[in-house]
C-alpha positions, 0 to 999 in steps of 0.5 A: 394652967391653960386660962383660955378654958376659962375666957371667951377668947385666947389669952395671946388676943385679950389685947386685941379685944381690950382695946377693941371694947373700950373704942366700942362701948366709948363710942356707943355711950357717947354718942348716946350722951351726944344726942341727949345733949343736942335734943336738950337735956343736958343731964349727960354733959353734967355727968361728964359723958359727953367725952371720948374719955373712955375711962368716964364710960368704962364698967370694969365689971362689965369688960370683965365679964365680957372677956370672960364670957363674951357678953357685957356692959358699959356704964349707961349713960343717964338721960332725962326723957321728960327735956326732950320737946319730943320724948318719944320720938327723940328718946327712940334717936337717942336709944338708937344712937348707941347701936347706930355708932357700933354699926357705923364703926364697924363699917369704918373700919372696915374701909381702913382695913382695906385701905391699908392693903390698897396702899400697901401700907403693911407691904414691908411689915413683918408677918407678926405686925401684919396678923396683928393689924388682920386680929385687930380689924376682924374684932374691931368689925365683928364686935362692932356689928355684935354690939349693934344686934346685941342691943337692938334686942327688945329685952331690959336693959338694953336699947331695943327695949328702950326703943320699944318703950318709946313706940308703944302706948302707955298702956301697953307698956305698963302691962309688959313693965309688969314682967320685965324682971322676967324678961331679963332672966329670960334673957340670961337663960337665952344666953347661957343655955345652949338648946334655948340660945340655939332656937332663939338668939342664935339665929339672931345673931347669925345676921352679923354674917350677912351685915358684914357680907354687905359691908364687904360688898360696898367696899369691894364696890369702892376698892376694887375686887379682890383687894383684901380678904378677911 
């Protein structure tokens, strides 16, 4: 039975985007429970979350349905706004931070993938070792620049809708609370319904391309042209 019908990736690169997530969502929750923490309120470090311990950070359910559909979660981290001596301002930093650190590993790892071709680090590796190295950085990359747009989009739960929360006045955001069941619905039908994902997120999402575009230029502009292709 051919189980790659049935999951968002092949099942011989499973591994590869496993191992990927678990940095990802690792990194993106901790640094959310980082700066909660440093802005006081010490609710993640009592939870123990401020750890690179992925095993603290990992909804199994979540990397589940993210193999299978492309789409998931990690276990989010608790933060009590009301520590914070400006809540707004310092809840917008720690909405961001999750997404930030996905960007900022998606660039990191791009350096690393053309390092190790400037330095000929896999010169003697078999073709299997050096396609593996090329599977695992384009996810590690991708998926990281995915995570970034994916929770900077207004919509519960995800960050961007925090960060909105934070910028607009109380009065208007008690109106939208009213509809937020509705926003997440809307939601899923602009992830699963393939004529609405085409004209609303879609597009969106598109821009990861030009993210990496960029990316690829700057480290072009540090190695040198023409050193890796992806």
């Amino acid at each position: 039975m051919d189980w790659s019908s049935f999951l968002a990736y092949p099942v011989d690169q499973l591994p590869f985007i496993f191992i990927v997530l678990l940095l990802s969502f690792t990194v993106h929750e901790f640094a959310h429970a980082f700066f909660a923490d440093r802005f006081g309120d010490p609710t993640p470090r009592s939870l123990g979350r401020l750890t690179l311990n992925p095993r603290v950070h990992m909804d199994w359910l979540g990397m589940i349905f993210f193999l299978i559909i492309g789409i998931g979660w990690a276990k989010p981290v608790l933060v009590n706004r009301a520590r914070f001596k400006n809540p707004r301002i310092m809840g917008i930093i720690v909405s961001a931070a999750g997404p930030i650190s996905n960007l900022i590993l998606g660039f990191i790892s791009l350096l690393v993938f053309f390092l190790l071709f400037k330095f000929n680090v896999l010169d003697n590796a078999s073709q299997g070792v050096t396609e593996a190295v090329r599977l695992f950085f384009s996810f590690m990359i991708m998926t990281n620049i995915f995570l970034f747009i994916l929770n900077l989009l207004p919509l519960p739960p995800l960050d961007g809708y925090r960060i909105i929360e934070d910028l607009l006045p109380t009065s208007i955001m008690m109106k939208i609370k009213a509809y937020e069941q509705w926003m997440f619905y809307a939601m899923l039908l602009m992830f699963f319904i393939p004529p609405i994902r085409r004209i609303t997120i879609a597009p969106i999402f598109a821009l990861q391309w030009d993210i990496f575009n960029a990316f690829h230029k700057i480290a072009v502009w540090i190695f040198g042209s023409g050193v890796v292709k992806m």
